[in-house]
C-alpha positions as CSV (number, residue, x, y, z in Angstrom):
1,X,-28.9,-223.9,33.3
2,X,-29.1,-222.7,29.6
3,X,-27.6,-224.6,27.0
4,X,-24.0,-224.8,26.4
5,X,-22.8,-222.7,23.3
6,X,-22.2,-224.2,20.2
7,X,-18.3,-223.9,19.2
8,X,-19.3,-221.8,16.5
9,X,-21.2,-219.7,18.7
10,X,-18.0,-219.8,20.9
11,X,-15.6,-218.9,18.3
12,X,-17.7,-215.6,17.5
13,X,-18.5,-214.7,21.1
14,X,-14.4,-215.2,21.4
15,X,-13.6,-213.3,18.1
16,X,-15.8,-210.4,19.5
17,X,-14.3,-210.3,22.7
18,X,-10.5,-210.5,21.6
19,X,-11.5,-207.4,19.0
20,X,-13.1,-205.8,22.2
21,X,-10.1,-206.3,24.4
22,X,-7.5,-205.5,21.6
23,X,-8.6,-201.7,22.0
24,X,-8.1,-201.7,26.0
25,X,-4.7,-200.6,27.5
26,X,-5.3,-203.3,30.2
27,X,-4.8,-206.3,27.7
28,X,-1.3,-206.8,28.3
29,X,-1.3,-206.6,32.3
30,X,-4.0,-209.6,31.9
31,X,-2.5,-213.5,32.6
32,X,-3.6,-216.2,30.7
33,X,-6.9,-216.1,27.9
34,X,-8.2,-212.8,27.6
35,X,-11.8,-214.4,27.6
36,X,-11.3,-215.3,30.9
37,X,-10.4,-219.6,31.4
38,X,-11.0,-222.1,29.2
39,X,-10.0,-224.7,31.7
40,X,-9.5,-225.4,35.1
41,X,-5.8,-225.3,35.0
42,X,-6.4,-221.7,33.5
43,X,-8.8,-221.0,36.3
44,X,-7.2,-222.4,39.1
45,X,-3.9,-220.5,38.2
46,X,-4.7,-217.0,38.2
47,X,-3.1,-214.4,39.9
48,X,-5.7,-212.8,42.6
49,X,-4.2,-209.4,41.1
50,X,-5.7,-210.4,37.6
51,X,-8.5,-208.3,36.5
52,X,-10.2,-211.3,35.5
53,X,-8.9,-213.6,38.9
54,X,-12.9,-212.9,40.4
55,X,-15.3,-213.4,37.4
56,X,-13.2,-216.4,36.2
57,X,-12.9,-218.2,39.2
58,X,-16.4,-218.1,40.7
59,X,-17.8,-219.1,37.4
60,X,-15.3,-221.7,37.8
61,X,-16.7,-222.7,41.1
62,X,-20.5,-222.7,39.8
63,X,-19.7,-224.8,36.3
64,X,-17.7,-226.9,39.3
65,X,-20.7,-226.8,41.5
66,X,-23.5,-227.6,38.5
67,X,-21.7,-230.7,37.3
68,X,-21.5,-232.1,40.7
69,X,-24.8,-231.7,41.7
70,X,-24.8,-229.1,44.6
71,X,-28.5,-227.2,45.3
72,X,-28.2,-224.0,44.5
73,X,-29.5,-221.3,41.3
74,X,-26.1,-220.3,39.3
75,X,-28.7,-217.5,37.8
76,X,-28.9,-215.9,41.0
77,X,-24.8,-216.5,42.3
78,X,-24.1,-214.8,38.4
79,X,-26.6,-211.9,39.7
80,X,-25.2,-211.5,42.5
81,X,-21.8,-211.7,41.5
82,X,-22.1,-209.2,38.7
83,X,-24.6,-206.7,41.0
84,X,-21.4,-206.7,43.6
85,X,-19.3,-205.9,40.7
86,X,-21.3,-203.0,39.7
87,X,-21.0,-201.8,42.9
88,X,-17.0,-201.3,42.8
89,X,-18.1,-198.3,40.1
90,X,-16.8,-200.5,36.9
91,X,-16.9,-198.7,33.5
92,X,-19.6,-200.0,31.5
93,X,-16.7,-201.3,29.3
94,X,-15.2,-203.3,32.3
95,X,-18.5,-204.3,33.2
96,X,-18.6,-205.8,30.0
97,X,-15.4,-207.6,29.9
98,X,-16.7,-209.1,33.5
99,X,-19.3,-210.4,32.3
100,X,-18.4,-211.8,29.3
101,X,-15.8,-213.5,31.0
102,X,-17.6,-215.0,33.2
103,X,-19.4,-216.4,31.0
104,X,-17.3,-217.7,28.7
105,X,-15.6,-219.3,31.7
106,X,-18.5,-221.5,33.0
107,X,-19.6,-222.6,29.5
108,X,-16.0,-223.5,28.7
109,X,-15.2,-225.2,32.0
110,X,-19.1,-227.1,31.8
111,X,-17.9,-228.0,28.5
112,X,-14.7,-229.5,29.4
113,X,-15.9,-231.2,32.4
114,X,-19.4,-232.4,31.4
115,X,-17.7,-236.2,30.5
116,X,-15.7,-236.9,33.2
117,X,-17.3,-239.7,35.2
118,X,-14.6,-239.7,38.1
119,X,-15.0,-235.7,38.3
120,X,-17.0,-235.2,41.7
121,X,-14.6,-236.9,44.4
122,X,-14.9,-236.3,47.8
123,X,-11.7,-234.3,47.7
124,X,-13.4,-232.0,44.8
125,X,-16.9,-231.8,46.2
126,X,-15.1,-230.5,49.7
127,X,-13.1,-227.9,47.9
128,X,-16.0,-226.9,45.8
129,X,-18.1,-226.7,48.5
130,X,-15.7,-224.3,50.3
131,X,-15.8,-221.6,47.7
132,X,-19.7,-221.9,46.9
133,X,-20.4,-221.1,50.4
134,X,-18.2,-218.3,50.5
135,X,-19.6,-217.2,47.3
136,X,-22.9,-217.7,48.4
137,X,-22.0,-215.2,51.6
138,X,-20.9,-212.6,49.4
139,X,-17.4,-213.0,49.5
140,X,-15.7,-213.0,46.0
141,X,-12.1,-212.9,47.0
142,X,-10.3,-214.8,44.4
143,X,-9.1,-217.5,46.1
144,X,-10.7,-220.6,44.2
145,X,-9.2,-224.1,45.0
146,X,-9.0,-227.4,43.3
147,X,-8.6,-230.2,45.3
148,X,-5.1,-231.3,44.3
């Protein structure tokens, strides 16, 4: 896992991407941050007809996945993820906006939940472990659950 960014580093990698997304017609049929979540309330509550519902919610699941300790390379799920992106015949510019939500989503999410002693429950770990595996299979339906 690299390291986290610095809030400065966040705040310009945000600043960038809002400029980005101000010129795109799709900015006002997206819910929630335009960056993609900053939380898991964000991330859990987006509508699967989002633009942003896939990136955002399985970077959700492998920040998730990395703070509880599951065995597996979020390198290679980001990879894969983005490589079965590509194949949907994304603009570059799209493209872009995937990626960069993505990753502003599992830094963000890391960030928030890197404290939280009580995080990885049995409830959460089940729940996480759901989507991973899907992910892991390919399947990047955005259906993302926290345990409740």
């Amino acid at each position: 896992m690299g390291p986290i960014l610095s809030f400065a580093k966040m705040l310009a990698v945000t600043a960038a991407l809002a400029a980005t997304l101000a010129a795109c017609s799709t900015v006002g049929s997206l819910q929630g941050s335009e960056d993609g979540a900053s939380t898991e309330k964000e991330a859990r509550n987006m509508r699967p007809d989002d633009p942003l519902a896939r990136p955002t919610q399985v970077a959700w699941t492998s920040a998730r996945a990395t703070r509880c300790g599951f065995i597996f390379s979020p390198q290679q799920l980001r990879s894969n993820y983005l490589n079965a992106e590509a194949s949907y015949g994304h603009s570059p510019q799209q493209m872009k906006k995937i990626e960069t939500a993505y990753d502003y989503t599992r830094e963000s999410v890391l960030l928030g939940i890197k404290d939280d002693l009580r995080y990885c429950n049995k409830e959460r770990l089940d729940a996480i472990r759901h989507d991973l595996n899907r992910y892991l299979a390919g399947n990047y339906a955005p259906t993302a659950r926290m345990a409740r």
